[in-house]
C-alpha positions as a Markdown table, in Angstrom:
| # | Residue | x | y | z |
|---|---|---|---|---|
| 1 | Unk | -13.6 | 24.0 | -12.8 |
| 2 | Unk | -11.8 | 21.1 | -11.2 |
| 3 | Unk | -11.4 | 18.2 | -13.2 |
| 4 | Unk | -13.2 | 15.6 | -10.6 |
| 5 | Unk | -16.2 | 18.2 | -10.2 |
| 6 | Unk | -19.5 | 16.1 | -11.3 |
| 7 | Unk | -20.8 | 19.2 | -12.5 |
| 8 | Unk | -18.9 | 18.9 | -15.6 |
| 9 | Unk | -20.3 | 15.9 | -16.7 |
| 10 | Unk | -24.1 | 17.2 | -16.5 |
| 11 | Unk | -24.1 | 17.7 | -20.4 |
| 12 | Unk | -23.9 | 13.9 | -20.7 |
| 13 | Unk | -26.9 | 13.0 | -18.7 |
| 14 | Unk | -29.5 | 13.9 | -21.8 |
| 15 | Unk | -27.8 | 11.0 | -23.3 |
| 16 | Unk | -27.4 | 8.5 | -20.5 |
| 17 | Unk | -30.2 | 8.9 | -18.2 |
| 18 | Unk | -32.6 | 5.6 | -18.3 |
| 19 | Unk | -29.7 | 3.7 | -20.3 |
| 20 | Unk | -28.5 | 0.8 | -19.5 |
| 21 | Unk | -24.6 | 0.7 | -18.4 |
| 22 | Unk | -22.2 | -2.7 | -18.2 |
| 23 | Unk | -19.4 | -1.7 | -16.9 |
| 24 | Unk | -17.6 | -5.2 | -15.5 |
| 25 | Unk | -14.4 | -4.2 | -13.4 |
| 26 | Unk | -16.5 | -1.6 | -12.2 |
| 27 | Unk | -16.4 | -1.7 | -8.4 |
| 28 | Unk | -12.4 | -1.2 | -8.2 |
| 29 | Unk | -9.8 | 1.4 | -9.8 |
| 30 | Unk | -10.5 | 3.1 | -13.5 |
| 31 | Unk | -13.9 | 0.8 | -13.5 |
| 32 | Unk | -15.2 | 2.2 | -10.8 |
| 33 | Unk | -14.2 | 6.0 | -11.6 |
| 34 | Unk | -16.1 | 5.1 | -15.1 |
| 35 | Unk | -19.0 | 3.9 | -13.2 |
| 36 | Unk | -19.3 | 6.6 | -10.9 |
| 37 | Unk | -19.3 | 9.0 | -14.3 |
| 38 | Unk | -22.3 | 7.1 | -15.8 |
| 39 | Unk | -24.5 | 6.8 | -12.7 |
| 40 | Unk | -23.8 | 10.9 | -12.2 |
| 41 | Unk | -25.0 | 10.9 | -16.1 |
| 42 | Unk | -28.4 | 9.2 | -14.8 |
| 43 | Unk | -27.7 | 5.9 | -16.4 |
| 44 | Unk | -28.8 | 2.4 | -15.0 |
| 45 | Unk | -25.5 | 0.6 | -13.7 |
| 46 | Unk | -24.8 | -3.1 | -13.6 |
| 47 | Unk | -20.9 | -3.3 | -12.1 |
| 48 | Unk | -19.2 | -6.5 | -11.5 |
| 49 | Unk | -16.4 | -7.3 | -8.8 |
| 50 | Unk | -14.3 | -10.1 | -8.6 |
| 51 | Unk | -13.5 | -10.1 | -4.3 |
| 52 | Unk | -15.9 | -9.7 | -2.0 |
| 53 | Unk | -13.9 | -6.3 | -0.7 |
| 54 | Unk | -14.1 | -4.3 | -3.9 |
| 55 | Unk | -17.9 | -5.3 | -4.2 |
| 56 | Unk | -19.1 | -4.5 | -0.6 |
| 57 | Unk | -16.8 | -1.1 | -1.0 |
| 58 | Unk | -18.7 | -0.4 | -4.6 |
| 59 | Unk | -22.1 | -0.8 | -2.0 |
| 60 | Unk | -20.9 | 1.5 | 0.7 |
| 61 | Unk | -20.4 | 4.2 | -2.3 |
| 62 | Unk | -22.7 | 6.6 | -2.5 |
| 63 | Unk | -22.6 | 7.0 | -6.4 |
| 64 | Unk | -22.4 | 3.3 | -6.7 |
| 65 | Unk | -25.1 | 1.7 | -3.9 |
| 66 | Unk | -27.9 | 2.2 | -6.4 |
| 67 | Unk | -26.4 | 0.0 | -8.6 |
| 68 | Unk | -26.5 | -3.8 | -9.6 |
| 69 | Unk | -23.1 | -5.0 | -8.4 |
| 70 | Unk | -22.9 | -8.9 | -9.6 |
| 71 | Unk | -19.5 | -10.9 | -9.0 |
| 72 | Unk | -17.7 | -12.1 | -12.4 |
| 73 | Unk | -14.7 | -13.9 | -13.2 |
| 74 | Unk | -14.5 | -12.9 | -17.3 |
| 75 | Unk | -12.6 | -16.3 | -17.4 |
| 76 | Unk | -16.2 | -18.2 | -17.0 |
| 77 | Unk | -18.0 | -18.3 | -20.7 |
| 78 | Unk | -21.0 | -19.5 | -19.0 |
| 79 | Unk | -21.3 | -16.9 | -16.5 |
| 80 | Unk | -20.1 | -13.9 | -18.6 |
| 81 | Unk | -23.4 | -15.6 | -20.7 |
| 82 | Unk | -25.8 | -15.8 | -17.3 |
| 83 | Unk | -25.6 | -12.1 | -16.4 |
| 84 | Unk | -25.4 | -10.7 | -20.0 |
| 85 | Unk | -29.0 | -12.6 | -20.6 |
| 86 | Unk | -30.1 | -11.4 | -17.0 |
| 87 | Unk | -29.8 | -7.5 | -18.3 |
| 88 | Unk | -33.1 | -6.7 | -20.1 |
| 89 | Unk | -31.6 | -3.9 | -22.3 |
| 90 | Unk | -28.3 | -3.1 | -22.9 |
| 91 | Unk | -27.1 | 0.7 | -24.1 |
| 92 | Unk | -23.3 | 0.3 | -23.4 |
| 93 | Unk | -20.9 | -2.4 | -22.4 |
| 94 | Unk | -17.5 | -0.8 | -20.9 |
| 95 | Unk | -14.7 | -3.8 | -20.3 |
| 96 | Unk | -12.6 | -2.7 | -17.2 |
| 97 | Unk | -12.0 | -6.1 | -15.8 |
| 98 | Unk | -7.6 | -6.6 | -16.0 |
| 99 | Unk | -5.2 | -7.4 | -14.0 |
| 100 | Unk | -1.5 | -7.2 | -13.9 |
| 101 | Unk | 1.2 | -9.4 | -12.4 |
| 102 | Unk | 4.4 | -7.3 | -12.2 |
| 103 | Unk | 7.5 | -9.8 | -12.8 |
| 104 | Unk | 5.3 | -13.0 | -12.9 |
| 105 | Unk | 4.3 | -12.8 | -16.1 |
| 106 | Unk | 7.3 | -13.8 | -17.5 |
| 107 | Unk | 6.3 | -17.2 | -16.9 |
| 108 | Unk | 4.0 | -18.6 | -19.5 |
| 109 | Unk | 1.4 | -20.0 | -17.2 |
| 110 | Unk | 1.0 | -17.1 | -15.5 |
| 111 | Unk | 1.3 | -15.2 | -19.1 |
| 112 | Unk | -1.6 | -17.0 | -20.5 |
| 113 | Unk | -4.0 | -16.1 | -17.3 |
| 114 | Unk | -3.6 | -12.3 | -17.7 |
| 115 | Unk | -4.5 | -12.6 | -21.4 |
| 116 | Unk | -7.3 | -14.8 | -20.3 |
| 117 | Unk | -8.9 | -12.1 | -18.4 |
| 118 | Unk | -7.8 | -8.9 | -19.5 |
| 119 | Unk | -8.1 | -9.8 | -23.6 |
| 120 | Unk | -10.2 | -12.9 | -24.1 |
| 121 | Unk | -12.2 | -12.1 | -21.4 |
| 122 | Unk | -13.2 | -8.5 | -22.5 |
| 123 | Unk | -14.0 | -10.8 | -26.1 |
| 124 | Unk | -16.2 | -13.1 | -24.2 |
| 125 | Unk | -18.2 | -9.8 | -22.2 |
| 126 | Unk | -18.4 | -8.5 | -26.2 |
| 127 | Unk | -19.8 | -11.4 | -27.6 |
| 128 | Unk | -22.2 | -12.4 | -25.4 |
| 129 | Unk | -23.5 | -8.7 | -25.5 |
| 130 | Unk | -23.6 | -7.9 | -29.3 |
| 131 | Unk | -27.2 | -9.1 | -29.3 |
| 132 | Unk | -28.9 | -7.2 | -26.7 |
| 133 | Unk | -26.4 | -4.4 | -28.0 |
| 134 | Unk | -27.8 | -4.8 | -31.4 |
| 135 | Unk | -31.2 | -4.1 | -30.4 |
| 136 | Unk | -30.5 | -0.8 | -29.1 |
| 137 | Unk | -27.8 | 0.6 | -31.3 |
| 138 | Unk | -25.3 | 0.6 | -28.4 |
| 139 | Unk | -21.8 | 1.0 | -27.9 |
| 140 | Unk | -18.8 | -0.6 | -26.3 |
| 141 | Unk | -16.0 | 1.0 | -25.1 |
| 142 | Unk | -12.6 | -1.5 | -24.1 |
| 143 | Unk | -9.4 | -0.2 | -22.2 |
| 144 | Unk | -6.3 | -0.5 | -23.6 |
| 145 | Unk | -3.8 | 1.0 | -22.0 |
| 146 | Unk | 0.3 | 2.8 | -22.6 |
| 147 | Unk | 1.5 | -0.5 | -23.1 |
| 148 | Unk | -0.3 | -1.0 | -26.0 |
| 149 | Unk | 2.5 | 1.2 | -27.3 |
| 150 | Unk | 5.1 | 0.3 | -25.3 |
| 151 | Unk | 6.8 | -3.1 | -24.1 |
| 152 | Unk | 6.8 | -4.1 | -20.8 |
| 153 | Unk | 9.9 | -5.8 | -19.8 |
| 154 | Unk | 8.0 | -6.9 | -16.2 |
| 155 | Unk | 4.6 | -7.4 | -18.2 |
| 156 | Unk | 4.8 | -9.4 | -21.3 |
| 157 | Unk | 1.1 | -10.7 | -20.5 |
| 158 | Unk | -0.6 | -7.1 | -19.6 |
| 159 | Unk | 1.3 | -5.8 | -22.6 |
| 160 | Unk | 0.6 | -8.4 | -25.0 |
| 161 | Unk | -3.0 | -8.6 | -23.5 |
| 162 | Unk | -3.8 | -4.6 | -24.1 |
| 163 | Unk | -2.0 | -4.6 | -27.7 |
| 164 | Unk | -4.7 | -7.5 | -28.4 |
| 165 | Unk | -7.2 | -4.9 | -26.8 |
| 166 | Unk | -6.3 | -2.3 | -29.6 |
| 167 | Unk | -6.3 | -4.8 | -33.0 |
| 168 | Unk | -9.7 | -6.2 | -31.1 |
| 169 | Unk | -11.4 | -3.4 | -31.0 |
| 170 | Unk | -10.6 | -2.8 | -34.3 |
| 171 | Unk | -11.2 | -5.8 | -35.7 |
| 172 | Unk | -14.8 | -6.0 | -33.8 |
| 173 | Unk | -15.4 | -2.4 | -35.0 |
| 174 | Unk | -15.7 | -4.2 | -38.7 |
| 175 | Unk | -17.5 | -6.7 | -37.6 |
| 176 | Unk | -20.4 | -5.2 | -35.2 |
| 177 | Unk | -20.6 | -1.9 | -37.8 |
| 178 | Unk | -24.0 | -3.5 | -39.9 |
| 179 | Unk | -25.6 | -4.3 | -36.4 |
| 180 | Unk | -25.3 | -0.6 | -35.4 |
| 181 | Unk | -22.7 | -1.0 | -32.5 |
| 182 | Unk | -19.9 | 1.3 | -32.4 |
| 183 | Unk | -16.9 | -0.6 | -30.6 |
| 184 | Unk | -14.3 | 2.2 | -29.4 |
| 185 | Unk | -11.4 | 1.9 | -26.6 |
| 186 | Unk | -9.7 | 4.2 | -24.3 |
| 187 | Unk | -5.6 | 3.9 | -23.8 |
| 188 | Unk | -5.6 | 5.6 | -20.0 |
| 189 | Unk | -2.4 | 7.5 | -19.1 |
| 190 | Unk | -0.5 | 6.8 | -15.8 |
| 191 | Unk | -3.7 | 6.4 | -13.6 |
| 192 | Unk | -3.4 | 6.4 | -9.4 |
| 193 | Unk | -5.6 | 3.5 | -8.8 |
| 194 | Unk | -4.2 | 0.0 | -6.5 |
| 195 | Unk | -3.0 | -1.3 | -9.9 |
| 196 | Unk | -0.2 | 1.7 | -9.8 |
| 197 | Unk | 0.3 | 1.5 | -5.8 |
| 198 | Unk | 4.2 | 0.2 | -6.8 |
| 199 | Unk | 4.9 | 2.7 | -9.4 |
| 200 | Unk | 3.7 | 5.9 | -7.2 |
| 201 | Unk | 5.8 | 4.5 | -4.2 |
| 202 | Unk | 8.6 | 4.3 | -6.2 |
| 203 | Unk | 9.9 | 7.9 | -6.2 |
| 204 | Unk | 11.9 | 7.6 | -9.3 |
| 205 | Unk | 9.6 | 5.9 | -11.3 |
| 206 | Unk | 7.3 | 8.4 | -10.0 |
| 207 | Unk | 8.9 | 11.1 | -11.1 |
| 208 | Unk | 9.8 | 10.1 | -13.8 |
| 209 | Unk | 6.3 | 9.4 | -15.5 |
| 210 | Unk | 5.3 | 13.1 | -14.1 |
| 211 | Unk | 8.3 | 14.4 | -16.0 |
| 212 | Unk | 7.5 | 13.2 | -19.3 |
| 213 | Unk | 3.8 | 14.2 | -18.9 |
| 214 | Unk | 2.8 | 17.3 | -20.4 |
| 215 | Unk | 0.3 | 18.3 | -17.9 |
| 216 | Unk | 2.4 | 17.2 | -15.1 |
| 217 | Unk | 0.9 | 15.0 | -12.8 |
| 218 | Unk | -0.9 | 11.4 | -12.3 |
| 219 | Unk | -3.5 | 11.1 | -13.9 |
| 220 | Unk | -6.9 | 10.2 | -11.5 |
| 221 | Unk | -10.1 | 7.4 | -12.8 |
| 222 | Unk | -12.2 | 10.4 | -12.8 |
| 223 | Unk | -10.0 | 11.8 | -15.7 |
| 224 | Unk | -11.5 | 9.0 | -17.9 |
| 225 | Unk | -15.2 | 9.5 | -17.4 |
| 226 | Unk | -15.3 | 12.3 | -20.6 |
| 227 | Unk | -13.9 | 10.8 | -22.9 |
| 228 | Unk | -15.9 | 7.2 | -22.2 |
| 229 | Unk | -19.1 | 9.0 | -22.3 |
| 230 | Unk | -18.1 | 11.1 | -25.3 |
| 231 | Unk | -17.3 | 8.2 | -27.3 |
| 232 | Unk | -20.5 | 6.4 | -26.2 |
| 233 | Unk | -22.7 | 8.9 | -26.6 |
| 234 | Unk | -24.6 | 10.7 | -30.2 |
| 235 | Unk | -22.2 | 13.0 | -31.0 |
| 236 | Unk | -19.7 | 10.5 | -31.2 |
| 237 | Unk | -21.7 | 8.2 | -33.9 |
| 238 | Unk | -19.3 | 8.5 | -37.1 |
| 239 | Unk | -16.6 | 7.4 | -34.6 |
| 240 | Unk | -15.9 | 3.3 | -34.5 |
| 241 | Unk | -12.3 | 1.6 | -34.0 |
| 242 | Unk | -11.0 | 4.4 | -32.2 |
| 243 | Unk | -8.3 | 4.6 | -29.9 |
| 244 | Unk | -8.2 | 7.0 | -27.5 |
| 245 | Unk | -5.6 | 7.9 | -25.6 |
| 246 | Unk | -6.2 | 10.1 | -22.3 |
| 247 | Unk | -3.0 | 10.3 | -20.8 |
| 248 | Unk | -2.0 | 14.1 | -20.0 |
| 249 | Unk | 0.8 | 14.0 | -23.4 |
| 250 | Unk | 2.6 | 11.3 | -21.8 |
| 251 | Unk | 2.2 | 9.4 | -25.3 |
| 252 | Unk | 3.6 | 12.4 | -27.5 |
| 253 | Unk | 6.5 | 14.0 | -25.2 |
């Protein structure tokens, strides 16, 4: 079976159908393969965008148009707050929203702003949902990333940001456990989504990564979806502060 056929994802819609499904970052790149996964799985979707572009594309989608697709800057406290409050029951929070800044980042200003959004602002989409999460035993799933492992030498902020992502989702494992909430994270592989558009045009870079992974090739969003909705669904409930990595081998070769 191909690995972007929907049809493989029909065991998870006993678990997902009628539940409630945050996925911010979701109208662009891995968020949006993620959402696409849920809404096949029957879930109710609330998505957030940051441009107008990825949130008009996320309503042209036909996976996606049923869905509640809000704007969110993660950087905003207060609105991170308004639409977490807005959501009447919450089943699973998935934090997507990141950025990267290739070469920028080295300066400190810039630095700070990728952390901003890509850590603190998955803490801030965390907080504000651990109540409504509370109430319905839910889950959280946050995305870390290869260079939680590695360095970065053009990305100190993304790599600092998704190494915070991993002792986070630890830490908040701990403290969520009593409440009920399982709080796991995924560490995707190369992925061919607009965040990658440099590294796939550059042929030996390209190559490279294909070459050290196992499986031999890219991987796609859509390679994501299982292991998100395995770790957020029943058969996953002994598992909390999990890192996950679904990367083809790249991490072990």
């Amino acid at each position: 079976m191909a690995h972007h056929d929907p049809v493989a994802r029909h065991w998870s819609a006993a678990w997902f159908t009628g539940k409630t499904v945050l996925v911010t970052g979701g109208t662009s790149g891995i968020g949006a393969g993620i959402s696409r996964g849920f809404a096949e799985a029957g879930a109710k979707l609330v998505c957030t965008g940051v441009t107008g572009a990825e949130i008009e594309a996320a309503r042209q989608d036909p996976l996606l148009s049923a869905a509640r697709i809000e704007r969110l800057d993660v950087r905003d406290r207060v609105a991170v707050e308004r639409l977490v409050s807005s959501i009447l029951e919450l089943d699973v929070v998935v934090n997507c929203a990141g950025v990267i800044r290739r070469g920028e980042e080295l300066d400190p200003d810039v630095f700070a702003d990728v952390v901003d959004i890509n850590l603190t602002g998955s803490m801030r989409v965390c907080a504000a949902a651990r109540p409504k999460l509370a109430e319905r035993g839910g889950s959280i799933v946050n995305v870390a990333s290869m260079l939680s492992f590695f360095g970065g030498g053009l990305v100190p902020g993304y790599s600092a940001s998704k190494g915070g992502i991993v002792q986070m989702t630890k830490s908040l494992a701990i403290a969520y456990a009593q409440e009920g909430i399982r709080v796991n994270a995924i560490a995707p592989g190369w992925i061919e989504t607009s965040l990658t558009r440099e590294l796939q045009q550059d042929e030996g870079r390209r190559t490279a990564i294909i070459n050290r992974t196992p499986l031999r090739r890219w991987g796609k969003p859509e390679d994501l979806v299982g292991g998100v909705l395995f770790l957020c669904s029943p058969v996953a409930g002994f598992i909390t502060g999990t890192i996950l990595p679904i990367d083809g081998g790249y991490l072990i070769a």
